[in-house]
C-alpha positions in Angstrom: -45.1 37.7 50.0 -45.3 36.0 53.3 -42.0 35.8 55.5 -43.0 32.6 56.1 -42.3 30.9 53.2 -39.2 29.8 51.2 -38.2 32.3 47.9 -38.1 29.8 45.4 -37.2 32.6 42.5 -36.0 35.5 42.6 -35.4 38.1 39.6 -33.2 41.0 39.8 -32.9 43.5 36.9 -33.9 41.1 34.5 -33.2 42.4 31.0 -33.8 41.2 27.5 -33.3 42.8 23.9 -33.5 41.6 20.6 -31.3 43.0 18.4 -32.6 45.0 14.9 -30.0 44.7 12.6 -29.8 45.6 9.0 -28.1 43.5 6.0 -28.2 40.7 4.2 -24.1 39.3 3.7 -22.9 42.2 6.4 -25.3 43.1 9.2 -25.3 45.7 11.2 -26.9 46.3 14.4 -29.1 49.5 14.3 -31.0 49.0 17.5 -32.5 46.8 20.1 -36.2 45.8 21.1 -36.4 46.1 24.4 -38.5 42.8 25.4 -37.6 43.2 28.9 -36.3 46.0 30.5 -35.1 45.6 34.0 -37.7 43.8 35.8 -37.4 42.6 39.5 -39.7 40.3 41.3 -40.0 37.5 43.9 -42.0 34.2 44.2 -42.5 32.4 47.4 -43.2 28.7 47.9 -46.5 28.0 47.2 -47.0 31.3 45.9 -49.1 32.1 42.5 -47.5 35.7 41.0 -49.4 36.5 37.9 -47.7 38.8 35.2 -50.7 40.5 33.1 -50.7 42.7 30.2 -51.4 43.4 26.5 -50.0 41.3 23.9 -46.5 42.2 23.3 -45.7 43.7 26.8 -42.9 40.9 27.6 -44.8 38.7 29.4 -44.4 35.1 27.4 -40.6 36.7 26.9 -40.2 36.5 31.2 -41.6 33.0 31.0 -39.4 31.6 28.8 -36.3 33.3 30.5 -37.3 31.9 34.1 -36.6 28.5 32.1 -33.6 29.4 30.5 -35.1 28.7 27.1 -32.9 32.0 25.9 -30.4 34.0 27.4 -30.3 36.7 29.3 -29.0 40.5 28.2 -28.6 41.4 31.6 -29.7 40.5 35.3 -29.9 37.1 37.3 -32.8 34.7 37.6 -32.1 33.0 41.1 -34.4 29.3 41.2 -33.9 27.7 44.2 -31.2 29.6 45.6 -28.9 29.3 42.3 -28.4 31.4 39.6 -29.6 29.9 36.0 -27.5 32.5 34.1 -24.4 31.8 34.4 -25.1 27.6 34.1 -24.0 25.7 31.6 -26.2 23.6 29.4 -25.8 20.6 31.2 -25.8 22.0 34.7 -29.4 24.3 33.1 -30.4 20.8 32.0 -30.3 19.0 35.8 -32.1 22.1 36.8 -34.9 22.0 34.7 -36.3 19.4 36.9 -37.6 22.1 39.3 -39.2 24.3 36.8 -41.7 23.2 33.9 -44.0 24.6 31.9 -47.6 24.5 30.5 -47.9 26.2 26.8 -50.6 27.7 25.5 -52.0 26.1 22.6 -52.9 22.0 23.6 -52.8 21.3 20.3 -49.6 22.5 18.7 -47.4 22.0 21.9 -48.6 18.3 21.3 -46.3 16.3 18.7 -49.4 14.6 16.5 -47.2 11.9 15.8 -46.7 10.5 19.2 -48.7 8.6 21.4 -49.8 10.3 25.0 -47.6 7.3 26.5 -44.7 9.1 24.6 -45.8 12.8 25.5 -46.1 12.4 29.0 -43.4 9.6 29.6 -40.5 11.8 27.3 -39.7 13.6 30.2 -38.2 10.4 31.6 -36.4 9.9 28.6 -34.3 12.5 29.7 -34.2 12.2 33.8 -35.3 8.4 34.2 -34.1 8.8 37.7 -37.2 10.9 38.5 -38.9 7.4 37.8 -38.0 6.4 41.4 -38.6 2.5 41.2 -41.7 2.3 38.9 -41.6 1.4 35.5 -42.5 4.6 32.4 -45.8 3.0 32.3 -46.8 3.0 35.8 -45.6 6.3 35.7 -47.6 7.7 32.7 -51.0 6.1 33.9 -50.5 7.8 37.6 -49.9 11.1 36.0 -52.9 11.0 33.7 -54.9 9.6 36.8 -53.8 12.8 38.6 -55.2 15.0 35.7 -58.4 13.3 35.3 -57.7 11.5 32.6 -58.5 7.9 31.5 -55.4 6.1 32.2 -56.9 3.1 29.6 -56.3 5.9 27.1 -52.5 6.2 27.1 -52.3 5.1 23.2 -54.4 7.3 21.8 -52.9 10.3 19.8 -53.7 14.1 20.1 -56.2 14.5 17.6 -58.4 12.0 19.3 -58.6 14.2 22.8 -60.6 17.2 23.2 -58.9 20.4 23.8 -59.2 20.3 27.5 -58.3 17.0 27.7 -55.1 18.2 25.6 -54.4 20.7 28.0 -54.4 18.0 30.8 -51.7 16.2 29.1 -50.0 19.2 28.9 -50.4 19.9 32.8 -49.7 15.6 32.9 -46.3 16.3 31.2 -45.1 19.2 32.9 -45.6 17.6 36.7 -43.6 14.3 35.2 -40.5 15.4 36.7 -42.1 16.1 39.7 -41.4 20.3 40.0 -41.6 23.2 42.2 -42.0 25.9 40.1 -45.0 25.9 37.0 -44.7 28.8 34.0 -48.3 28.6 32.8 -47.7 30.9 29.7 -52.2 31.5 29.1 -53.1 27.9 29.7 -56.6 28.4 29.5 -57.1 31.5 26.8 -57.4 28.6 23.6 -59.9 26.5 25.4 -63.5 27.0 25.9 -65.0 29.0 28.9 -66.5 25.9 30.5 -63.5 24.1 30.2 -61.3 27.1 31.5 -63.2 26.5 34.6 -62.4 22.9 34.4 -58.3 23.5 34.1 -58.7 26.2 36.4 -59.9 24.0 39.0 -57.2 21.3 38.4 -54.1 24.0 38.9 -55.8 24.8 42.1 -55.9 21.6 43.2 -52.6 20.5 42.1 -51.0 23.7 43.9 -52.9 22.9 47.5 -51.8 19.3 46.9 -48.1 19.7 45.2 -47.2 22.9 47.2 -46.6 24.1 43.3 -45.6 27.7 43.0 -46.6 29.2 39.6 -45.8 32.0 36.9 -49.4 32.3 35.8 -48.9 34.7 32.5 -52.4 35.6 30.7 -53.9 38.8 29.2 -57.4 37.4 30.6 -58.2 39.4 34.4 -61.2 37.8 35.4 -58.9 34.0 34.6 -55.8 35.5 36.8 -58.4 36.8 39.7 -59.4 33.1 40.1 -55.8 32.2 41.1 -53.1 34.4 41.3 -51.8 35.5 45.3 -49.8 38.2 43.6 -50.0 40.5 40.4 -47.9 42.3 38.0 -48.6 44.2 36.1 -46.7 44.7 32.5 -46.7 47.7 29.6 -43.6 47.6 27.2 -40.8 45.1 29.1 -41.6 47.2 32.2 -43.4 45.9 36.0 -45.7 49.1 36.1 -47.8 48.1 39.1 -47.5 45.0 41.5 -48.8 43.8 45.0 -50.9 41.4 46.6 -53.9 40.6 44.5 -56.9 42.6 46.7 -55.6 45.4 46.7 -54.5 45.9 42.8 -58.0 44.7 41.9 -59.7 46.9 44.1 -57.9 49.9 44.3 -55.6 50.0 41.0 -53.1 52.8 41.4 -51.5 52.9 37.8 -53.7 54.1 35.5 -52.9 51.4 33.1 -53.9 48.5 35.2 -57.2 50.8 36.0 -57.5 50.6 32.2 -56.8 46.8 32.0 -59.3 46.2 34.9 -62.3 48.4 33.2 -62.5 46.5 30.1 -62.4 42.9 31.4 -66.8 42.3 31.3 -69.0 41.7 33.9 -71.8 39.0 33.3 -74.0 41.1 35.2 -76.1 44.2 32.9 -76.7 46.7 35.7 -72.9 46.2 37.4 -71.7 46.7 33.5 -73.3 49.7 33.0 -72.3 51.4 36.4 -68.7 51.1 35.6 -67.0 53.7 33.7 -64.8 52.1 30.7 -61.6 53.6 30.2 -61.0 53.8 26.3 -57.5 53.9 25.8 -56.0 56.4 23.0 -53.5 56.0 20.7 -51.6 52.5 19.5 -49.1 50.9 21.9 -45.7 52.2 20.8 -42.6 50.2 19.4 -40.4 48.5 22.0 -37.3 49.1 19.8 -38.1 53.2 20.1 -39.9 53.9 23.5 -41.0 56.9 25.2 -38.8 58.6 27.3 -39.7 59.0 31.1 -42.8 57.2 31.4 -43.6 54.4 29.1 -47.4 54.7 29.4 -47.6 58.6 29.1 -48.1 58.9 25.7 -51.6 56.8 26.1 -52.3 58.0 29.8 -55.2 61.2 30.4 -52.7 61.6 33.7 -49.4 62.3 32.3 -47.7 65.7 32.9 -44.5 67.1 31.6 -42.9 65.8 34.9 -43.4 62.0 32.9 -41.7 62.9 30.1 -38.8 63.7 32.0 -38.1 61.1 34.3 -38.6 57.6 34.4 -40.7 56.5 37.3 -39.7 54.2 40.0 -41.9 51.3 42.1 -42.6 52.9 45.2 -44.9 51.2 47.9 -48.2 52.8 48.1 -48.9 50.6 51.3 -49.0 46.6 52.0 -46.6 45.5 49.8 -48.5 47.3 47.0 -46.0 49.1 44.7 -47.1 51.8 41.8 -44.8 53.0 38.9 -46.7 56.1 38.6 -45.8 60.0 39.2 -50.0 60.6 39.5 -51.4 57.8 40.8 -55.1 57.7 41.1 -56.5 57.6 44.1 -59.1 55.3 45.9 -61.7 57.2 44.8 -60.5 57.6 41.1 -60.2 53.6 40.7 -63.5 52.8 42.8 -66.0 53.5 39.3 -63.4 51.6 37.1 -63.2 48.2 39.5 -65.2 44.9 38.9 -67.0 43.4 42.3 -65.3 40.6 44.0 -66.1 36.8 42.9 -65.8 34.8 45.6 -63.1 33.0 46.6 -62.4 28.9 46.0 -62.6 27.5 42.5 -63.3 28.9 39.4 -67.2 28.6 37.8 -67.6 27.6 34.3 -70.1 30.9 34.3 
């Protein structure tokens, strides 16, 4: 993260469990799923962190706690300088004007029975002070201008849009209140890969122009490449590996993102087959009963008795780039399992 630029969150030991509890009349709690499990991690102004992962590793839980859509176990989540876990509802309300979010499916996160005037201008409903002097409808037609959409279209209904056009009123609704802060919980994994591209391109161009930071959450590597400053990495509630985005990709350290990173696909035959694919054994195990030590052991070709025994910690493997890893691999272990720089700018619908 650069010196230079303001923190605009800030996440320290960031915990989250669901309790498992047994009963119908009287419950009783039996044991916890540990969503989260004490996560830490900055984002600057500006800045694009990216949390990656396998379904299930806590990474749409994170998202939904940076907007205080449910509490907290344990830790603080600092947005702007103040502390959304310990507001109350009206002061989290008031605050919710610097943080928004795009969902992932455009369809469903659409209410079919309103009118994209509606959708977009609901926000206003709420803080009509963010209209600043123009009416709901002037208001509605700049934002849809801004995403590329037909402003002559504002009474036309969900189900007449196409699913990247859905998306953009999505992205149309969540810059209403004007924010600083965007959780884009996979924005782009429902659409088509063309499209992706599309939406791709309009996030980049609304964070040069807004001075947006985002939470970019998605499963997809090759999406989060095109985008993301910064990376982490997620396996069961945990930050396993993070740093600046060059480095992670080109010389993971944690043998689970080196796992991650060998299976996202190359469209190039001959760079495909030079890579060796890391196949993964063994099923992901239950967040209510994890391994002790080292989360990923039980799945890693690595692990030692040393992992079973203690948990390890982030520790800076150089630059900012931090590995939760006893083994880590070296340069030369990750160099057959990394996929050759894209260039950089906006994302190709290729």
């Amino acid at each position: 993260m650069s010196p230079t630029r303001d923190r605009v969150i800030a996440v320290s030991g960031l915990v989250k469990y669901y309790p498992i509890t047994r009963g119908i009349v009287f419950q009783k709690k039996i044991g916890d799923v540990r969503a989260v499990d004490h996560v830490d991690f900055t984002v600057a102004q500006g800045e694009t962190l990216a949390i990656v992962g396998e379904s299930g590793c806590g990474k749409s839980t994170t998202g939904r706690l940076l907007l205080g859509l449910e509490p907290v176990t344990a830790g603080s989540i600092e947005i702007l300088g103040q502390d959304i876990t310990t507001m109350s509802q009206k002061e989290l309300r008031a605050k919710r004007r610097d943080i928004q979010m795009i969902l992932q499916d455009p369809y469903t996160s659409l209410n079919p029975r309103m009118t994209v005037a509606s959708i977009i201008g609901e926000p206003f409903e709420i803080h009509p002070e963010a209209l600043a002097g123009r009416t709901k409808q002037e208001a509605v037609r700049d934002l849809m201008d801004r995403v590329g959409l037909n402003p002559e279209f504002v009474n036309r209904y969900p189900h007449q849009f196409s699913g990247g056009q859905r998306q953009r009123i999505g992205v149309a609704r969540a810059l209403a209140l004007k924010p600083r802060i965007i959780v884009a919980d996979e924005p782009v994994s429902a659409l088509d890969v063309s499209v992706q591209a599309q939406v791709m391109n309009l996030l980049l161009d609304l964070r040069d122009d807004l001075g947006l930071s985002y939470v970019f959450i998605s499963h997809d590597l090759a999406v989060v490449r095109q985008i993301a400053d910064r990376i982490a990495v997620m396996y069961l509630g945990k930050i396993v590996e993070t740093g600046p985005q060059d480095p992670v990709y080109s010389s993971p350290a944690h043998p689970y993102t080196a796992a991650l990173i060998s299976a996202a696909p190359i469209p190039d035959p001959e760079l495909q087959a030079s890579r060796e694919r890391i196949e993964l054994e063994g099923d992901v195990p239950s967040p209510a009963d994890p391994p002790s030590g080292c989360r990923f052991r039980t799945r890693c070709w690595k692990a030692q008795q040393r992992c079973a025994d203690e948990e390890p910690l982030l520790r800076d493997v150089g630059g900012g780039h931090l590995v939760a890893c006893h083994f880590p691999l070296t340069p030369e272990e990750a160099a057959s399992h990394v996929v050759p720089e894209v260039p950089s700018g906006h994302a190709t619908d290729s």
